[in-house]
C-alpha positions as CSV (number, residue, x, y, z in Angstrom):
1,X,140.5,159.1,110.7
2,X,137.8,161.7,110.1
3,X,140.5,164.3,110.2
4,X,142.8,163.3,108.2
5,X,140.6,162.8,105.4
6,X,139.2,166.6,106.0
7,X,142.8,167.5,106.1
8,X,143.9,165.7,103.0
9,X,140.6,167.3,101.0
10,X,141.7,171.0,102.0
11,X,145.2,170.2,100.7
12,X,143.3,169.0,97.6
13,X,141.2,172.1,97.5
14,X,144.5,174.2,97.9
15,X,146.4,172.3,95.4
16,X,143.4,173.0,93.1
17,X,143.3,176.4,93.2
18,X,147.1,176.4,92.6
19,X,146.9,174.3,89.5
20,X,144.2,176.7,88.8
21,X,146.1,179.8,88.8
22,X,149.3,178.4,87.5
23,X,147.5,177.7,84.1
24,X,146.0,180.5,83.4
25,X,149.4,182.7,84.5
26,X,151.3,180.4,81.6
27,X,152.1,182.6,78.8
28,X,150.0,180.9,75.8
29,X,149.2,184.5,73.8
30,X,150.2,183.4,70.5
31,X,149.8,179.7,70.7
32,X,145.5,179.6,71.2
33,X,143.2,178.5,73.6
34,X,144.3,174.7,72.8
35,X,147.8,175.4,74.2
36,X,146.1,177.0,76.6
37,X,144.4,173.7,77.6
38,X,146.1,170.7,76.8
39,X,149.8,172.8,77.4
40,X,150.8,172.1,73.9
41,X,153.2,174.8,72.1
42,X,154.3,174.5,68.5
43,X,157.8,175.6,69.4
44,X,160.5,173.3,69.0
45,X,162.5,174.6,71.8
46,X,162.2,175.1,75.4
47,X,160.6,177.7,77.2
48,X,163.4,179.5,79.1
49,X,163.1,180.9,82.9
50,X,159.9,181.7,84.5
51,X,157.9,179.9,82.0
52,X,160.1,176.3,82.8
53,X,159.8,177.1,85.9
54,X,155.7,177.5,85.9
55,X,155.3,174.4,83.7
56,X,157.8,172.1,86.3
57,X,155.5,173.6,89.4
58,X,152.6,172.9,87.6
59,X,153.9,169.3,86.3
60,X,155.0,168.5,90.4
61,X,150.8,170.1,91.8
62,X,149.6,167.6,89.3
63,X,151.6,164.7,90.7
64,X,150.4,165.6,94.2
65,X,146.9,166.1,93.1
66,X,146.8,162.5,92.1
67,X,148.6,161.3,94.9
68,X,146.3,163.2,97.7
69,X,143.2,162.3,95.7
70,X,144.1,158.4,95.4
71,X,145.1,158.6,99.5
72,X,141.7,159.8,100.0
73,X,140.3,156.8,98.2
74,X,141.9,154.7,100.0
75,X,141.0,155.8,103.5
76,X,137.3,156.3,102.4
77,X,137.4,152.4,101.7
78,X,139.5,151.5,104.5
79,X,137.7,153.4,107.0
């Protein structure tokens, strides 16, 4: 059981570092260091291509961030 958990914690330190690295590659120049946190833009349309594409990635690591964290909870409790 031990390794599984270790196994799910590297994932979450990979996933991390991802997330990491995703965020501050997301093209925020103009919009401020607020956009640059919270992902906010005061556009009213779309980003188009890469952009999407960065924000969709991101969206799906920070799904699996929570998912991996939440397994880990529960096989800390279980085990």
């Amino acid at each position: 059981m031990q390794v599984i958990i270790n196994i799910l914690y590297a994932l979450i330190l990979l996933t991390v570092s991802v997330i990491i690295i995703i965020t501050l590659m997301q093209n925020t120049k103009s919009e401020g260091l607020g956009a640059a946190i919270t992902g906010a833009s005061d556009s009213y349309r779309g980003a188009v291509g890469v952009e999407e594409q960065k924000r969709r990635l991101l969206q799906m690591l920070c799904f699996a961030f929570v998912i991996l964290s939440g397994l880990v909870i529960v096989l800390r409790n279980w085990a």
